[in-house]
FIMAR-794995 format. One record per residue (C-alpha): residue number from 0; residue in three letters; chain; x, y, z negated. Coordinates in nm, 3 decimals, m for minus. Layout:
N
(NUM, "ALA", "A", (X, Y, Z))
...
This chain:
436
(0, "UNK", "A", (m2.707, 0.120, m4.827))
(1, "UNK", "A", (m2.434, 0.144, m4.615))
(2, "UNK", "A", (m2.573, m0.083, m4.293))
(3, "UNK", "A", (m2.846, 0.200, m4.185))
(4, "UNK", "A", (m2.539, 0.491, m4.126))
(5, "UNK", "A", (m2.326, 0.187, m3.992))
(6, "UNK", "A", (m2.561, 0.120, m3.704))
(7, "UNK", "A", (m2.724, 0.494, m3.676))
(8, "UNK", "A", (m2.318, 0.607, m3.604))
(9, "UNK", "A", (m2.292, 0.318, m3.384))
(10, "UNK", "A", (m2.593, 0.397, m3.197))
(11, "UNK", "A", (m2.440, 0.786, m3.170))
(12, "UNK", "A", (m2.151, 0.648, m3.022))
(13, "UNK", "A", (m2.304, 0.450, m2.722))
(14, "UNK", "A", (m2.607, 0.707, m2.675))
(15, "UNK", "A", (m2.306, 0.960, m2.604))
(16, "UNK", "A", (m2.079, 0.766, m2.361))
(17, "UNK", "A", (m2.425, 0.641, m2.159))
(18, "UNK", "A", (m2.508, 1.021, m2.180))
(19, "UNK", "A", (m2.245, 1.068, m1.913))
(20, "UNK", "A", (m2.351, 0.908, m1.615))
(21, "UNK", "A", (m2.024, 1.060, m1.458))
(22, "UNK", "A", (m1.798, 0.855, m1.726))
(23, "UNK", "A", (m2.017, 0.547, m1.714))
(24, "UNK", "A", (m1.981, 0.515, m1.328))
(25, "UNK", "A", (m1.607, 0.579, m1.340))
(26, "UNK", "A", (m1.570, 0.333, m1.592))
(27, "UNK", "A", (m1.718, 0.068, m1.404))
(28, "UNK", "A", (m1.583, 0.132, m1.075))
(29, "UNK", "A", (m1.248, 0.200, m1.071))
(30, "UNK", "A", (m1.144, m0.170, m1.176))
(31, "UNK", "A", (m1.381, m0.285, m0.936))
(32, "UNK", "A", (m1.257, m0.064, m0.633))
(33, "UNK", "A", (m0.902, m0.118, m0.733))
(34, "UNK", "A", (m0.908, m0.495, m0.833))
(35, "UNK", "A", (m1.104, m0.540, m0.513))
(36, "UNK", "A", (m0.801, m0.355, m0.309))
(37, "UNK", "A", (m0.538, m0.570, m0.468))
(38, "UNK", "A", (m0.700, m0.909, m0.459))
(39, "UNK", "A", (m0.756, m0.811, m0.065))
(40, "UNK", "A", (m0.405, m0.714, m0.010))
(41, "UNK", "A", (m0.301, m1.093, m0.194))
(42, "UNK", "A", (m0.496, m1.285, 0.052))
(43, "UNK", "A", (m0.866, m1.218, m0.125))
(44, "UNK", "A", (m1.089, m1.490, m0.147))
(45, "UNK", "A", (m1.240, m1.834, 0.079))
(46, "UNK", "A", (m1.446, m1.627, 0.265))
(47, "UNK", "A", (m1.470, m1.350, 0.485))
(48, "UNK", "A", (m1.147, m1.218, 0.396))
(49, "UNK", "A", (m0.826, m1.165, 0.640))
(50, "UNK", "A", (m0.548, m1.460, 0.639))
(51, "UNK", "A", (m0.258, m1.432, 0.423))
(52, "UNK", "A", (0.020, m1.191, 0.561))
(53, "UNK", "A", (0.267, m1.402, 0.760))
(54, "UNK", "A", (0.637, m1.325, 0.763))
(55, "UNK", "A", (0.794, m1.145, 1.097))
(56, "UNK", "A", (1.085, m1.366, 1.261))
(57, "UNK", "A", (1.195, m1.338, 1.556))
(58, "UNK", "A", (1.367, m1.616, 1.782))
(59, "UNK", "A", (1.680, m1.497, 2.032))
(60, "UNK", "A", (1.738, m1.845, 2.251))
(61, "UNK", "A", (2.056, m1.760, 2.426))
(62, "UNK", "A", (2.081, m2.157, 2.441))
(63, "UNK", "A", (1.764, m2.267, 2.627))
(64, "UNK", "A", (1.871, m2.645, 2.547))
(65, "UNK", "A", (1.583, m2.887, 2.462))
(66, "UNK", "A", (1.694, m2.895, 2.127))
(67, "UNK", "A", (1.709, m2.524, 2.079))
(68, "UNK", "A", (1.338, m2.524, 2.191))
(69, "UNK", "A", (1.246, m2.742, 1.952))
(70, "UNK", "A", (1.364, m2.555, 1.669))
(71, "UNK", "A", (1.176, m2.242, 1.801))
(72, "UNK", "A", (0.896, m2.442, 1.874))
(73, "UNK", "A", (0.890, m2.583, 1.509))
(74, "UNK", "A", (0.949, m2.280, 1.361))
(75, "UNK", "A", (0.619, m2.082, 1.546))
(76, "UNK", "A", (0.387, m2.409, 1.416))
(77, "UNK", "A", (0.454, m2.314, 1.055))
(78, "UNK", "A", (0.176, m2.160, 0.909))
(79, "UNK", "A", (0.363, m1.878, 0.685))
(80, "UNK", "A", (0.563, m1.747, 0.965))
(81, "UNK", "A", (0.474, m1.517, 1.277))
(82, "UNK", "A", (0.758, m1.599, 1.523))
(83, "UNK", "A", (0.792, m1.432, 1.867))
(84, "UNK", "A", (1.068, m1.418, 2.082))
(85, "UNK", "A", (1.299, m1.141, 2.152))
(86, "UNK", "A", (1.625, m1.027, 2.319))
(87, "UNK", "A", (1.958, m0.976, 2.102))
(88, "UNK", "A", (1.972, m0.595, 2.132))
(89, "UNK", "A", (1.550, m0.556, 2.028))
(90, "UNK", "A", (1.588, m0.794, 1.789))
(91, "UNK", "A", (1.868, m0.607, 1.572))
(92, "UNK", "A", (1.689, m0.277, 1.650))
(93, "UNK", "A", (1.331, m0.449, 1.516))
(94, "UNK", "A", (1.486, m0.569, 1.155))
(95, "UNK", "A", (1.688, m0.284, 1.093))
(96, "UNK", "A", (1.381, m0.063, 1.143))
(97, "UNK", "A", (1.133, m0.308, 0.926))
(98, "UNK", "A", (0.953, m0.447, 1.179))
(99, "UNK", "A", (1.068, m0.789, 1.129))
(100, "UNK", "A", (1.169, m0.984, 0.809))
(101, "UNK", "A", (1.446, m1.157, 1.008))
(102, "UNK", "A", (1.579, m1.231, 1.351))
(103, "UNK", "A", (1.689, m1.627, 1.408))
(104, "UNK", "A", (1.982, m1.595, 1.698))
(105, "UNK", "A", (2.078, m1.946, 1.870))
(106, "UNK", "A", (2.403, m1.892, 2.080))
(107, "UNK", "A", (2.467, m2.044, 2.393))
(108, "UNK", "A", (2.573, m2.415, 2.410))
(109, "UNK", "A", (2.407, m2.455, 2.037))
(110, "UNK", "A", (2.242, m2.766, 2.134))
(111, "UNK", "A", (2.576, m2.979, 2.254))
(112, "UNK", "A", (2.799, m2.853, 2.057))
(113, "UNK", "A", (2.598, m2.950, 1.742))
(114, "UNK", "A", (2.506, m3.289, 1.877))
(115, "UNK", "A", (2.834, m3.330, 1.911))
(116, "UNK", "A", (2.963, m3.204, 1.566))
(117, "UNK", "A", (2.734, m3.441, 1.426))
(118, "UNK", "A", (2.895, m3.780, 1.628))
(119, "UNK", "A", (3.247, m3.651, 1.660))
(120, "UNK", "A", (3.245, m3.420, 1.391))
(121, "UNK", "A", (3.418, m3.129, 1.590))
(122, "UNK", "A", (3.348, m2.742, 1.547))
(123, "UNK", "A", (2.981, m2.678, 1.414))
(124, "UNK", "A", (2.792, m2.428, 1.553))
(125, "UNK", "A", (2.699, m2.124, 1.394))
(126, "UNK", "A", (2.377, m1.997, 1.410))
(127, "UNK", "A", (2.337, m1.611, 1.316))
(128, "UNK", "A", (2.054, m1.484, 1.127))
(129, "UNK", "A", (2.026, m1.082, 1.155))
(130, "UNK", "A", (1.786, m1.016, 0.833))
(131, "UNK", "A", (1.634, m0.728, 0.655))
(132, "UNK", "A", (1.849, m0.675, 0.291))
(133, "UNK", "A", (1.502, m0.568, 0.104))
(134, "UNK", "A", (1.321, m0.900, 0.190))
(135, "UNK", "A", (1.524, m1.106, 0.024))
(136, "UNK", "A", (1.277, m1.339, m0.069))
(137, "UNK", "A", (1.127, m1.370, 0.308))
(138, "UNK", "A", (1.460, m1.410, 0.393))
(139, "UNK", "A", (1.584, m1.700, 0.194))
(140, "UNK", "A", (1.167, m1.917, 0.252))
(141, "UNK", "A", (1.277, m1.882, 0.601))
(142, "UNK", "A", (1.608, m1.978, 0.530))
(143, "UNK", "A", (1.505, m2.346, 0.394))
(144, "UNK", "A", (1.290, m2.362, 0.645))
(145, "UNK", "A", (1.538, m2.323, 0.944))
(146, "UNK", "A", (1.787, m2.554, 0.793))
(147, "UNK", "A", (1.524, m2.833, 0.779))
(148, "UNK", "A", (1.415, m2.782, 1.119))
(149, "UNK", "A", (1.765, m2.792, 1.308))
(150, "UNK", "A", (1.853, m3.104, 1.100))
(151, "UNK", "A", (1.551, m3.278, 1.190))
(152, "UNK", "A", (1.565, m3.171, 1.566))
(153, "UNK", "A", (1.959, m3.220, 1.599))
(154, "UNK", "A", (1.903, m3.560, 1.475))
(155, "UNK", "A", (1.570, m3.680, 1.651))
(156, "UNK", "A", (1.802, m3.586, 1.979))
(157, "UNK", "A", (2.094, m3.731, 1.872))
(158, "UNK", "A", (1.909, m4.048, 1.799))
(159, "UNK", "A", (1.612, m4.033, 2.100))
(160, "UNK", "A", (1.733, m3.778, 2.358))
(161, "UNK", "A", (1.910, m3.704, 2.677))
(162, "UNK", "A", (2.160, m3.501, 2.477))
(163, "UNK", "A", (2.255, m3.747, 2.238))
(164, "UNK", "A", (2.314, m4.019, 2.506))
(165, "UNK", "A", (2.541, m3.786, 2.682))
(166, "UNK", "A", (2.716, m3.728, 2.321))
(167, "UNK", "A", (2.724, m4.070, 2.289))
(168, "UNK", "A", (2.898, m4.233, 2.612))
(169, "UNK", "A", (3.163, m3.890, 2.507))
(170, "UNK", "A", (3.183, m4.020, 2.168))
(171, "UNK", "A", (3.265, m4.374, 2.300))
(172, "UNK", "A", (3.569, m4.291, 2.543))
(173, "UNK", "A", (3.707, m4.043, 2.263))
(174, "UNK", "A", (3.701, m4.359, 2.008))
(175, "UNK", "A", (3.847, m4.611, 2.251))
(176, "UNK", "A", (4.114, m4.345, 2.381))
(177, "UNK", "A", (4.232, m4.273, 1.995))
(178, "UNK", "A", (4.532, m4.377, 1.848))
(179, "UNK", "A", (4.466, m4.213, 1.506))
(180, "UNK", "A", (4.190, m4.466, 1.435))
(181, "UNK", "A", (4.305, m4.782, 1.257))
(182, "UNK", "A", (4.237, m5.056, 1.488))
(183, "UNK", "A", (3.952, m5.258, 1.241))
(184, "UNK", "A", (3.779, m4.876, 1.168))
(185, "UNK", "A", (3.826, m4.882, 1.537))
(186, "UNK", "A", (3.626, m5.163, 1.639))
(187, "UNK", "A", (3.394, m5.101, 1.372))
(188, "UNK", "A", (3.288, m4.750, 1.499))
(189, "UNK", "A", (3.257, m4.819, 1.875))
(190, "UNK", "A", (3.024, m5.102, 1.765))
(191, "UNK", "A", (2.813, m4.885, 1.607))
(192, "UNK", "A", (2.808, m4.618, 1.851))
(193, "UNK", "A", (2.757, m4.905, 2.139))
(194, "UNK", "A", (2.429, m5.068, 1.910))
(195, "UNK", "A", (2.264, m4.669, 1.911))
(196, "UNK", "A", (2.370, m4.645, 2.260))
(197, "UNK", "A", (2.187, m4.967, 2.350))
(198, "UNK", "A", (1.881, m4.871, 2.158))
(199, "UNK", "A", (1.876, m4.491, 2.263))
(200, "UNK", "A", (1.827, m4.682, 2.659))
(201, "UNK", "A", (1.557, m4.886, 2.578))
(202, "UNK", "A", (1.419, m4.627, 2.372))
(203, "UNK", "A", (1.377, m4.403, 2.712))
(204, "UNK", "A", (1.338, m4.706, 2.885))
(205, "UNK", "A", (0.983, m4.750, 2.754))
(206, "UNK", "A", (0.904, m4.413, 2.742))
(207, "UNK", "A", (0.885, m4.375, 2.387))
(208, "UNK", "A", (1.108, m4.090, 2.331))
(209, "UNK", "A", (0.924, m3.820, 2.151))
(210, "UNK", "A", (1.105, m3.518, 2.077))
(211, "UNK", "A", (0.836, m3.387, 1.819))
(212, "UNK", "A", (0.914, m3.674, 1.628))
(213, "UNK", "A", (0.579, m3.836, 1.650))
(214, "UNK", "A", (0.685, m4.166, 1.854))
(215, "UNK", "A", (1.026, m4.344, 1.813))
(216, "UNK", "A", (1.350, m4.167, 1.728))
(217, "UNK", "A", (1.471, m4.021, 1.357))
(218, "UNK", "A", (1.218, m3.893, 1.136))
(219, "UNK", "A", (1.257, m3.750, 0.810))
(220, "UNK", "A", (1.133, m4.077, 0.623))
(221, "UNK", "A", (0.836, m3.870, 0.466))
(222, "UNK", "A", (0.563, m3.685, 0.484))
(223, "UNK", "A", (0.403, m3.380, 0.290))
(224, "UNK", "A", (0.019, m3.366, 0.164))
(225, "UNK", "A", (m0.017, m3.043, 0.011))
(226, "UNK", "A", (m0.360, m3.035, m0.240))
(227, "UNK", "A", (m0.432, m2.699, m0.491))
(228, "UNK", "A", (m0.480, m2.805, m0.797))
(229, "UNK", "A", (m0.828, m2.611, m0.937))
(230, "UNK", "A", (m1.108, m2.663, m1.128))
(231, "UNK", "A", (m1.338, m2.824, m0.780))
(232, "UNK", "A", (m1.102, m3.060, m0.574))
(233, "UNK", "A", (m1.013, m2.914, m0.223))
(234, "UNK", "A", (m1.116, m2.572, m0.364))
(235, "UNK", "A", (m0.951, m2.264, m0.194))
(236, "UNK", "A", (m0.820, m2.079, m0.446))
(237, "UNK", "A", (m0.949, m1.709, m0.461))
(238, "UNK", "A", (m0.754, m1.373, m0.498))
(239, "UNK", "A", (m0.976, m1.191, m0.670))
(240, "UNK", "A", (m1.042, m1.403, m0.965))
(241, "UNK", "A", (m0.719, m1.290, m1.101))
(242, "UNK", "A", (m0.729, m0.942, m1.002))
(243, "UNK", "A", (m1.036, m0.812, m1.060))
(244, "UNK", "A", (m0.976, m0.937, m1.442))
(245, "UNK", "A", (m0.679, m0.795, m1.431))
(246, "UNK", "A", (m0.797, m0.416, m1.356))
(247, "UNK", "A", (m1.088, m0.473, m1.610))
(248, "UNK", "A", (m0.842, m0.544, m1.901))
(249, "UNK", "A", (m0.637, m0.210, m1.733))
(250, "UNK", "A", (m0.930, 0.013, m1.727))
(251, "UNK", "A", (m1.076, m0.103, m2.068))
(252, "UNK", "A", (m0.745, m0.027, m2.287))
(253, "UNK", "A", (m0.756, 0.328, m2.106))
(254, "UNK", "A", (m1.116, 0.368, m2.209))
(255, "UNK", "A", (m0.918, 0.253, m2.621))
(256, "UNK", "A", (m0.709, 0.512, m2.568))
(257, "UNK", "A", (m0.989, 0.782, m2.466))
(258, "UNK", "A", (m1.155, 0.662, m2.823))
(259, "UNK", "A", (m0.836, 0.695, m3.010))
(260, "UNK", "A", (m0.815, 1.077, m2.829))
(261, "UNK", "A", (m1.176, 1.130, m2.885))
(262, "UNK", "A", (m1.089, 1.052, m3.305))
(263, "UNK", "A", (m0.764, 1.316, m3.291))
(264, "UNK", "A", (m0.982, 1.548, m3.098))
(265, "UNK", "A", (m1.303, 1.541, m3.433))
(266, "UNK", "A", (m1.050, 1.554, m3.680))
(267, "UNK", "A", (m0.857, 1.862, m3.522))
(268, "UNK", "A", (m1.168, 2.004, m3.502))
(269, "UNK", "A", (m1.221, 1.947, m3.900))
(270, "UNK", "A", (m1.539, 1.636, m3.841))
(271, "UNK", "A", (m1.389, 1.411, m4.038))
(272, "UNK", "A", (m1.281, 1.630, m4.346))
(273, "UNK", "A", (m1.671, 1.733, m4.366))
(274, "UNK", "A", (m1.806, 1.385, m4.353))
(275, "UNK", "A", (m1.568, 1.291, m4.638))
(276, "UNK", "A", (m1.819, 1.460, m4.844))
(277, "UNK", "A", (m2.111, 1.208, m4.723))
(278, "UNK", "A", (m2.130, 0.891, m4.910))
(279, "UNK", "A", (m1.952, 0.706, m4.658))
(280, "UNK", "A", (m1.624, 0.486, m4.701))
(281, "UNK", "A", (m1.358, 0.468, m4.470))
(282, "UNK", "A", (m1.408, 0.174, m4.356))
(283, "UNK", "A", (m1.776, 0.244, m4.264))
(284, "UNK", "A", (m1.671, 0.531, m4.049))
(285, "UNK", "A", (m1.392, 0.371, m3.900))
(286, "UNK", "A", (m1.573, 0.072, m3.823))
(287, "UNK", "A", (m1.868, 0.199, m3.676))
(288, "UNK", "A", (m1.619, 0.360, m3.390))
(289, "UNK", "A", (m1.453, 0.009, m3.343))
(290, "UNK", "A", (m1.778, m0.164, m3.311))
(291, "UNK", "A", (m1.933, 0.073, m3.059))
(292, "UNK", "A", (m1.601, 0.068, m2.854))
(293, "UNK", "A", (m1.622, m0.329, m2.878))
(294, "UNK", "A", (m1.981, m0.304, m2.738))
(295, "UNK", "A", (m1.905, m0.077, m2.466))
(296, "UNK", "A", (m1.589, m0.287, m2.366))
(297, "UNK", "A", (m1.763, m0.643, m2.349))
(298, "UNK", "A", (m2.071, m0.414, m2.151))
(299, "UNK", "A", (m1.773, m0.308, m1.865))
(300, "UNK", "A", (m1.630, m0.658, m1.863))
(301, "UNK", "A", (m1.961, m0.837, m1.809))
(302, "UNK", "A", (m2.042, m0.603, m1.524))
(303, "UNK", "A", (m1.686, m0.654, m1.384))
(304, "UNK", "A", (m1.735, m1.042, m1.337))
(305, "UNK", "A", (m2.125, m0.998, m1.281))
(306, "UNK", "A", (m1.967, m0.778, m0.927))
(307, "UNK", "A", (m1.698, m1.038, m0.901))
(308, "UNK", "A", (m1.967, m1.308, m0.860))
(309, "UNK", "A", (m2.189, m1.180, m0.660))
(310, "UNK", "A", (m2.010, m1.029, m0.430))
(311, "UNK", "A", (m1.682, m1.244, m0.436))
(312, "UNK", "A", (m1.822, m1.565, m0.534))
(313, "UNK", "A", (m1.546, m1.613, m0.861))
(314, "UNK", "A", (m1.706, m1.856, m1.085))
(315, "UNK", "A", (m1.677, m1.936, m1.462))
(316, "UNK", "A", (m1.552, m2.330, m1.377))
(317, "UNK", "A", (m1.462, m2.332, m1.769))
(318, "UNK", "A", (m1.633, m2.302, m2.062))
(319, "UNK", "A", (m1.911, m2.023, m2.029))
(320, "UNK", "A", (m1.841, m2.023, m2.462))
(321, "UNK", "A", (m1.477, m2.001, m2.409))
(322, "UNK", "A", (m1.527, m1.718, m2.184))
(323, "UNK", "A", (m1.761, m1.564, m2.385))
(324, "UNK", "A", (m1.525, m1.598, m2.695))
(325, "UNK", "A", (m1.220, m1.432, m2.466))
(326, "UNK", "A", (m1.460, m1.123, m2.404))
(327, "UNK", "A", (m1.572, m1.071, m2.763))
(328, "UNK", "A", (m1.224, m1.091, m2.860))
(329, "UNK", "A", (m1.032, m0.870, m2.636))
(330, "UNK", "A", (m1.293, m0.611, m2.709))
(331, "UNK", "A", (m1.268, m0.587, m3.063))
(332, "UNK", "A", (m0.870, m0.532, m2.980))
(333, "UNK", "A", (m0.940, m0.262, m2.781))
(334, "UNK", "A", (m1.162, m0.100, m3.015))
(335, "UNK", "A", (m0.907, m0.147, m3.286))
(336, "UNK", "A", (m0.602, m0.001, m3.043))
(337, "UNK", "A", (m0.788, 0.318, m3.030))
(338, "UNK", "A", (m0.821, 0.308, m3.374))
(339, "UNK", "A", (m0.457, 0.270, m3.423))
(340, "UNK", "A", (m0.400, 0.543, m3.177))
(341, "UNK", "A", (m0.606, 0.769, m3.364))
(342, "UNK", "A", (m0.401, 0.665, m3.666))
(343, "UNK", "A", (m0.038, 0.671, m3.545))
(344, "UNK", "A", (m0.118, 1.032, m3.362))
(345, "UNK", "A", (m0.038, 1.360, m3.433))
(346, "UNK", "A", (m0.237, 1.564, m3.126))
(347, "UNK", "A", (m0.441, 1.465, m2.856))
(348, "UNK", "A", (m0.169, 1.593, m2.608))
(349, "UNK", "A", (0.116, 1.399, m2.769))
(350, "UNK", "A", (m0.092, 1.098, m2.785))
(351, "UNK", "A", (m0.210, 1.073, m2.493))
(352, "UNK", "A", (0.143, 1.021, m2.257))
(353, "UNK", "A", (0.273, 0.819, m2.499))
(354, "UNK", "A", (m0.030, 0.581, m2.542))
(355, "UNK", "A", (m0.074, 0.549, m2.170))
(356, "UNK", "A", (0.304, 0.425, m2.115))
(357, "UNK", "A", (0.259, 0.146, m2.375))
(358, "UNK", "A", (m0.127, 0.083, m2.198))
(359, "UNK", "A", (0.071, 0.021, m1.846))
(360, "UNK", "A", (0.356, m0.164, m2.004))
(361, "UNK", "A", (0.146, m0.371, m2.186))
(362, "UNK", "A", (m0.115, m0.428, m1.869))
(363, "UNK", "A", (0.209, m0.531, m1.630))
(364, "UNK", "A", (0.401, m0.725, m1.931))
(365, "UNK", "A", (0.064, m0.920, m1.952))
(366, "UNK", "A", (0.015, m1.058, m1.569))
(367, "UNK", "A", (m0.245, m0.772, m1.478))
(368, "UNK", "A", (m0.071, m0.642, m1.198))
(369, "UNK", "A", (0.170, m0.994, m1.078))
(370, "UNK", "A", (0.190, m1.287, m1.239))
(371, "UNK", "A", (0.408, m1.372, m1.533))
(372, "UNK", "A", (0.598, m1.686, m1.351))
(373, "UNK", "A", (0.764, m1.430, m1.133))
(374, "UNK", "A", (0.918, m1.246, m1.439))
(375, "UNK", "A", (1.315, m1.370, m1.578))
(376, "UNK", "A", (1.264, m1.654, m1.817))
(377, "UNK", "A", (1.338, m1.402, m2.118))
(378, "UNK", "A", (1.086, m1.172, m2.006))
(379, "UNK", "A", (0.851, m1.466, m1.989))
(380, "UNK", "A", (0.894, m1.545, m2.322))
(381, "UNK", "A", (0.859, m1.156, m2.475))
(382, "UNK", "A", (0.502, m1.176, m2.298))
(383, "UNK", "A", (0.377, m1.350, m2.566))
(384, "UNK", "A", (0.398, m1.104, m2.805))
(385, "UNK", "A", (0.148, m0.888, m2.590))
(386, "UNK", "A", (m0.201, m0.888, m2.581))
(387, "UNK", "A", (m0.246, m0.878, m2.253))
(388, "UNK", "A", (m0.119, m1.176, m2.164))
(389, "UNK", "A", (m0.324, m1.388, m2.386))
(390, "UNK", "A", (m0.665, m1.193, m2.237))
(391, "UNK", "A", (m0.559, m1.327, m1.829))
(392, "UNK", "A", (m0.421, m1.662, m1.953))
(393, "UNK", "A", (m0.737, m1.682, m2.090))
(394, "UNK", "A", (m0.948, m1.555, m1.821))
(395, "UNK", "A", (m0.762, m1.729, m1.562))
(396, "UNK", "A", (m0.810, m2.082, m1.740))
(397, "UNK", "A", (m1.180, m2.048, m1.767))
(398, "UNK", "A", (m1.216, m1.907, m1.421))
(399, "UNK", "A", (m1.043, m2.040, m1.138))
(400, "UNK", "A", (m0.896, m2.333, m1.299))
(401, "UNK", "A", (m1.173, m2.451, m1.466))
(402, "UNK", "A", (m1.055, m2.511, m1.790))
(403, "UNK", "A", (m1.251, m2.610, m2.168))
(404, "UNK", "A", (m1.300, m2.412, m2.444))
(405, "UNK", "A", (m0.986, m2.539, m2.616))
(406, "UNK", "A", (m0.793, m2.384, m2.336))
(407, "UNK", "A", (m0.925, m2.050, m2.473))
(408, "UNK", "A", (m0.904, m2.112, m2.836))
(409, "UNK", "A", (m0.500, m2.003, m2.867))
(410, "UNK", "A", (m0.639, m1.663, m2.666))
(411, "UNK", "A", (m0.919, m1.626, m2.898))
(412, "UNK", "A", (m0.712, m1.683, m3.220))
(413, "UNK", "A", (m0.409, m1.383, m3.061))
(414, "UNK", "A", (m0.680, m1.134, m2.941))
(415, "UNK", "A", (m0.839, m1.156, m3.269))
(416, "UNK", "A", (m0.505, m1.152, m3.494))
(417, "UNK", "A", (m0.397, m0.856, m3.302))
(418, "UNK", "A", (m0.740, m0.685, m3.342))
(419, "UNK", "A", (m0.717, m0.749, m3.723))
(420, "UNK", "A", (m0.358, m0.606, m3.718))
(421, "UNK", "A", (m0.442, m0.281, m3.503))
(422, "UNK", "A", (m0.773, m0.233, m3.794))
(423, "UNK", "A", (m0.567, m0.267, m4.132))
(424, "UNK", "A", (m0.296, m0.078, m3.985))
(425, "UNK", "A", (m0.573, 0.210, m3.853))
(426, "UNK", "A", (m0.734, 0.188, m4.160))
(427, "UNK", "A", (m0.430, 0.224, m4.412))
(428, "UNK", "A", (m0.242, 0.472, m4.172))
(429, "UNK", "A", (m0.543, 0.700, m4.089))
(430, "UNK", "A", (m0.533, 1.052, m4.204))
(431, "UNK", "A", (m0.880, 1.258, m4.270))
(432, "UNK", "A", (m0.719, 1.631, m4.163))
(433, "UNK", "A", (m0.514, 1.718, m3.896))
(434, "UNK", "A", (m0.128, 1.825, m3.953))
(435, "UNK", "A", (m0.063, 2.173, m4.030))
């Protein structure tokens, strides 16, 4: 008896949001436009989309030594950085005003006297990096890098180059001219320093002195093959498959919270009190709301990744189930979060600004907007306890990286234990008239 109203108010429910064709196309393309916007600001996807945004350094040679060239050179071949040169005074002006991350400042003489700090161990060199305070992170990426670079370049020279044979007859005479050196240390040291001498001049004798480090000389003793791990091996890993997800699960909690309002707004208007005298329970009434909400929900996801295939070429790598499950599950806890909305409120008004601060909390707690790794470890671990977080962990695994179903089984169980708390609590908490 109680199936025929269930469906007939279901079937009320979706007639009227489809009625509004200026809802329906809101609904569906605001997390599309905006997900779209993000995932192209964050590098988009393999194809036809702009490279990633490289970080602003600038180089101020004041040393113009062959192993201050190097280092500049170097530091314009990596990949993440956009290096061009600059005089001292524009390159202060350039960071201070934004327009550069950092500026890398090599004084004059840099080369010698660090070749020489490194065999004699006199004065080191100090080179100055002028640096914007609000990219911190730029700031200390290019940071590592630099250090790496003028270690590998001062010692490829000391070992290979013109400089460090100069350093080296220097070193020699200092040694043999010292008194402080014990006399076996000594003879011990200016062997050594005559054995790299002898091998530095055969070394340019053949003409295998490579100061990019590709023929003889010092080499870091290894090299780096970088590989993204993902679902299809040698994959490019695409922007959008974590942003566009990320706006749907936004947009879809607002469209809870408009159910929740919708619910105040019928029972301030007296709806409910009068169907209290139709032979319907609770439950039925309640339930019918949460199931049309679900259907309407898993509609505006579908269409979300149907747009994010076509046009963007994301993929379900995973389990088409899994993501199915995922889908199914996070709509039925947004159906039952309006619900508990509708319960916990007192007017639409009220309701509302609350509501949508714990909607964005919960949508930024749960990875929607960044990702969760770049949170503190204790805010890491309070992400758990929301939603959110469960619905991209579980979209990302059966998107991008491809995962199986029982990577979306722990998602599937929280969505679900969250929408069964959000319905008992709606259900117990819900009041049939309006407060006076």
């Amino acid at each position: 008896m109680t199936i025929t109203p269930f469906l007939a108010l279901v079937r009320k429910d979706l007639t009227l949001f489809f009625t509004d064709r200026r809802a329906v196309l809101v609904t569906l393309l605001a997390p599309i436009l905006i997900g779209s916007f993000i995932g192209y600001t964050f590098g988009g996807g393999p194809k036809g989309t702009p490279e990633a945004t490289h970080i602003p350094v600038l180089t101020v040679d004041l040393d113009g030594s062959t192993i201050s060239r190097e280092i500049v050179s170097q530091l314009a071949a990596e990949k993440a950085l956009d290096v061009k040169p600059a005089a001292l005074s524009d390159a202060r002006a350039k960071v201070r005003e934004g327009k550069a991350a950092l500026a890398i400042v090599i004084p004059t003489n840099f080369g010698e006297d660090a070749a020489r700090a490194f065999f004699m161990g006199t004065r080191r060199p100090e080179l100055q990096v002028l640096y914007d305070p609000s990219r911190s992170t730029e700031h200390s990426m290019v940071q590592g890098m630099l250090t790496g670079y003028v270690m590998q370049t001062i010692m490829q020279e000391s070992f290979g180059g013109q400089t460090g044979r100069s350093m080296m007859t220097e070193a020699l005479a200092q040694v043999e001219q010292s008194q402080d050196i014990p006399k076996t240390e000594r003879k011990a040291l200016l062997d050594l320093l005559r054995s790299v001498r002898t091998w530095n001049e055969r070394t340019a004798a053949n003409g295998q002195a490579n100061r990019a480090g590709s023929g003889s000389g010092l080499r870091t003793p290894y090299e780096t093959r970088e590989e993204a791990v993902m679902a299809n091996q040698g994959a490019v890993y695409n922007g959008y498959a974590h942003c566009l997800p990320g706006m749907g699960i936004q947009f879809i909690l607002f469209m809870g919270i408009d159910v929740g309002i919708g619910l105040l707004v019928t029972r301030q208007r007296g709806l409910w009190s009068r169907l209290r005298a139709a032979p319907l329970s609770r439950g039925v009434l309640l339930g019918s709301r949460a199931v049309s909400a679900a259907i309407t929900a898993m509609l505006v996801m579908l269409t979300i990744f149907a747009f994010a295939r076509v046009v963007f070429g994301i993929r379900i790598e995973g389990s088409v189930a899994g993501f199915l499950g995922i889908c199914v599950a996070f709509s039925l806890m947004t159906a039952t979060f309006g619900l508990l909305i509708a319960a916990l409120g007192r007017t639409p008004a009220t309701t509302h600004g609350l509501a949508l601060v714990v909607t964005l909390l919960a949508v930024m707690l749960g990875g929607a907007w960044a990702p969760t790794f770049v949170f503190p470890l204790w805010l890491q671990r309070v992400t758990v306890f929301v939603p959110t977080r469960w619905a991209m962990d579980g979209f990302d695994a059966m998107t991008w990286r491809g995962l199986g179903f029982s990577a979306a089984a722990a998602p599937i169980v929280m969505l679900l234990l969250f929408a069964l708390v959000c319905g008992l609590l709606a259900v117990a908490r819900f009041r049939w008239e309006a407060d006076t």
